[in-house]
N, C-alpha and C positions, 0 to 999 in steps of 0.2 A: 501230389494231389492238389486240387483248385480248390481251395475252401472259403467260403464267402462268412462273414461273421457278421452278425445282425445286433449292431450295439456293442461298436469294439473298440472304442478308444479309454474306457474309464475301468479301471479295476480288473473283474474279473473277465471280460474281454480282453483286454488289454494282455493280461497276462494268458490267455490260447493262443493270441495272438502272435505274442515273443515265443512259446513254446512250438509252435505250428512251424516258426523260419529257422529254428534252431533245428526241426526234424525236416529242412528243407522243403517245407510245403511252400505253393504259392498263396497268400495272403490278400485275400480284397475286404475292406469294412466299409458295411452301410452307415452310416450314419448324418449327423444333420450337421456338424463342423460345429459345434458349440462348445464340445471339450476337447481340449488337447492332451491327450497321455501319454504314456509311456508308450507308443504302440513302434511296430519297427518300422528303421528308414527306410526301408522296397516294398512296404505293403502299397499295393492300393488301393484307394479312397471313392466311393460312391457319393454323393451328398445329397442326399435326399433325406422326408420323413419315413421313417420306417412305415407308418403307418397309415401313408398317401398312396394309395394302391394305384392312382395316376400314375405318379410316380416311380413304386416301384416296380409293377410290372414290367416294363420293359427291360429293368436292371435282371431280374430273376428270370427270364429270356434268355440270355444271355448262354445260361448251361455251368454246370459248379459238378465236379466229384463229390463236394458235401455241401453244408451250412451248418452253420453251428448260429442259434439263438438265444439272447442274453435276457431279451427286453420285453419280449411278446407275449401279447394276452390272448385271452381262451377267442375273444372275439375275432382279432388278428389272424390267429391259427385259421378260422374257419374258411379264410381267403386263400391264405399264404399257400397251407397245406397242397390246393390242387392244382395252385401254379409250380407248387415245389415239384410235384410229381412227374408233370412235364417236363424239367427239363436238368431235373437234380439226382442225384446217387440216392442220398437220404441227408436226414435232419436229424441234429442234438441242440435236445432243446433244454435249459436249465431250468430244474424245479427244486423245490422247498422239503425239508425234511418235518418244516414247521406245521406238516397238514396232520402228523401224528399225534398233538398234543391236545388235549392231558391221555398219554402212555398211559395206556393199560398193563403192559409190561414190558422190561428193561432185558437189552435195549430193543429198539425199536427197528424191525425189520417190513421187507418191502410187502408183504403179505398181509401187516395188521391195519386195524381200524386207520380210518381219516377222519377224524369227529368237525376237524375246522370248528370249532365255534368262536362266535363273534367276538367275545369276549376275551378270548388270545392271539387277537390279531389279525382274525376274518382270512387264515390261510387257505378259503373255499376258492378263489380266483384260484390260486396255483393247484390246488384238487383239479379244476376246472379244465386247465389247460392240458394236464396230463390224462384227462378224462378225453379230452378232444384229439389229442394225436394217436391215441389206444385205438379208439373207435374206425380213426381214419385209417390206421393201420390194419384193423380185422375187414374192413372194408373195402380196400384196396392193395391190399398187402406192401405197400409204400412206405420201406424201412427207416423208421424213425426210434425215438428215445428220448427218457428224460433222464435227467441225473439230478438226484433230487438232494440237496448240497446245503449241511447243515452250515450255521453262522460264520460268515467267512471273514479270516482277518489277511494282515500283510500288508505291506508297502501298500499306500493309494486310496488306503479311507482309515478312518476314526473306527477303533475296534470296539466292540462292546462294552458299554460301560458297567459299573456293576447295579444299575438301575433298570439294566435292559433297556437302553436307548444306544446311540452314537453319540453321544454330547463331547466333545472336547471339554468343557469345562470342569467335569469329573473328573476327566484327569489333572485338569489343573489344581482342582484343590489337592489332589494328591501328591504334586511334583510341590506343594507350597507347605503341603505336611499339614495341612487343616483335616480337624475332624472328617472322617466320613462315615457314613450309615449303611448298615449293610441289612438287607429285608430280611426275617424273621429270624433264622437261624444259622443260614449263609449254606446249607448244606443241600440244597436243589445243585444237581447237577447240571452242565452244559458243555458241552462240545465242541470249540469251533474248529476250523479248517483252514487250513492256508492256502490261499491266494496261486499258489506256484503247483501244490498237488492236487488240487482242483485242474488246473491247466494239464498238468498230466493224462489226469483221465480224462478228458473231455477228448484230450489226441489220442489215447491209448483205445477208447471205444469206437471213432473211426474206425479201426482195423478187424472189429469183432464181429465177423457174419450172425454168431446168434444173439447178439445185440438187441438186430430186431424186433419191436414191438416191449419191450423191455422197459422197466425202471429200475433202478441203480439210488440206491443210500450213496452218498462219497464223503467220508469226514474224514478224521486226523482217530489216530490210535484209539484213544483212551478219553474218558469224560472225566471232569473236577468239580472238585464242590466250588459255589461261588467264593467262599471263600477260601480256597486254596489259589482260584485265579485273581480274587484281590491281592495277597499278599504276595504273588507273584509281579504285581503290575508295583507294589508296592519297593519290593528289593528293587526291580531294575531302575526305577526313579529314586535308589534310595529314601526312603519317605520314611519318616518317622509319625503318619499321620495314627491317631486313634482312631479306633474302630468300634461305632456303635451299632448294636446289635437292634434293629426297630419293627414292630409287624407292619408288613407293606399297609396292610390298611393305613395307620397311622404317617405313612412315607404320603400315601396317595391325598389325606387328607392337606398336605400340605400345598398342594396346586402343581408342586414343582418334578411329579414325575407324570410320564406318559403309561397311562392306567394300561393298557392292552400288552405295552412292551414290559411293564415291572410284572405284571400275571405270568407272562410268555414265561419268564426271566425265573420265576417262583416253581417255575413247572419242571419236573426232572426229564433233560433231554441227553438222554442217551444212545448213540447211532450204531446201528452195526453194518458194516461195510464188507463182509464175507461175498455177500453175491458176485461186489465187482470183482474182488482181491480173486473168486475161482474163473469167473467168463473171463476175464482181459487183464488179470495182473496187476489192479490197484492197490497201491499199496503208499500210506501217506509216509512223510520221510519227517517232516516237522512237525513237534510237540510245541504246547501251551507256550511254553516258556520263551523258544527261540522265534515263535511267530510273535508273541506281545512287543518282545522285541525289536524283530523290524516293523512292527506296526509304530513300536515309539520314535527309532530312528526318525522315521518317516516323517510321523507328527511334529515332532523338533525340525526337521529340515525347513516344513512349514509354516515352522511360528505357531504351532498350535499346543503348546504347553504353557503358554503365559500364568 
């Protein structure tokens, strides 16, 4: 198969990317040459802006068995889509499990509310986009999908911290054993996913004719209390740091957390993933533990635990 990846060099591109030439696909990525990743040495490279339809028009011309979408917004889609149509199989486009939140109940499957409100992070943009390929799909019947992919860790960024941000610095108080604070009672769940079974499915729904017009949950097993994945993040840095128990209010009063992410973060997110696990065999293989893991390998390789 010819799969075009739109936004493949950093993280979760990166890694459909490795996983697409491991299932001997051909591999071409858009993007703009500003990050260099992990991506494979026979892929090849477009360089253009995603979002310079100058530009890419004529690259999507071209003709692709797929594309797979990382980066793209609802307004993007509104172009993309009917160039895709002409001359592509179909589109997997990556969306957010974060449009669920605050769950009405646990866990959270493809069928319930989207409330998006602003206040937990404004996930109405990725409502947006999955609202835009749905519509062009009953419209045209132009086989598309989102997979809609709770908090993702793994080799290639800064995993969640326990504030609900990316901050390196979090973990650094914790690799130095300084106090940390933990928002109200540490027992909000959350879910992430690893970087390598996300790539999985993203290849695995390729191959699934009733895919079609479809959204997809994709996480990792099992959700933790915040603090069960502190003290997880804790043993692998060895950290003897204390842990204060603080209501977020009083965390946010301080300037020093991002108000939308510690909400997000306070809210219980629990994913359920049965839909994929019956269409196409999703099934994640890493838990909390071994993903915080190579997410710290990682950070340490980078000098990001100072």
């Amino acid at each position: 198969m010819n799969v075009l990846i739109i936004g493949g060099t950093r993280f979760l591109g990166a890694a459909i990317a490795r996983e697409l030439r491991a299932r001997n696909h051909r591999v071409t990525l858009l993007h703009r040459g500003r990050t260099e990743g992990d991506t494979p040495m026979d892929a090849e490279h477009i360089l253009c802006d995603a979002r310079d339809r100058a530009q890419v028009e004529p690259q999507l011309r071209k003709g692709w068995d797929a594309a797979i979408d990382t980066i793209l917004q609802a307004r993007d889609l509104d172009w993309y889509l009917p160039l895709l149509r002409e001359s592509t199989g179909q589109l997997v486009h990556c969306g957010s499990t974060g449009v669920y939140a605050p769950m009405r109940a646990l866990p959270a499957r493809e069928e319930d509310p989207t409330p998006c409100p602003e206040a937990l992070g404004g996930f109405g943009e990725k409502l947006a986009q999955d609202e835009a390929l749905l519509a062009f799909h009953r419209d045209t019947g132009f086989r598309v999908c989102s997979l809609r992919a709770s908090n993702i860790f793994g080799a290639g960024d800064v995993p969640l911290d326990g504030w609900g941000a990316r901050n390196p610095a979090w973990f650094g108080r914790v690799a130095r054993h300084e106090e940390i604070w933990i928002p109200n009672d540490g027992r909000a769940l959350l879910q992430p996913v690893h970087t390598s079974d996300l790539a999985r499915g993203f290849c695995d729904v390729l191959e699934c004719e009733r895919a079609a017009g479809q959204i997809y949950n994709l996480s990792s097993d099992r959700a933790v209390t915040i603090n069960e994945y502190v003290e997880t993040v804790k043993d692998l840095l060895k950290s003897t740091s204390p842990v204060r128990y603080v209501p977020m209010e009083a965390i946010l009063s301080t300037g020093k957390a991002n108000d939308a992410g510690i909400r997000f973060l306070c809210e219980h997110m629990s994913i359920d993933s049965g839909k994929a696990r019956r269409d196409f065999g999703y099934g994640p293989r890493i838990g909390v533990r071994e993903g915080l893991q190579d997410s710290l390998a990682w950070m340490r390789s980078r000098e990001l635990l100072e």
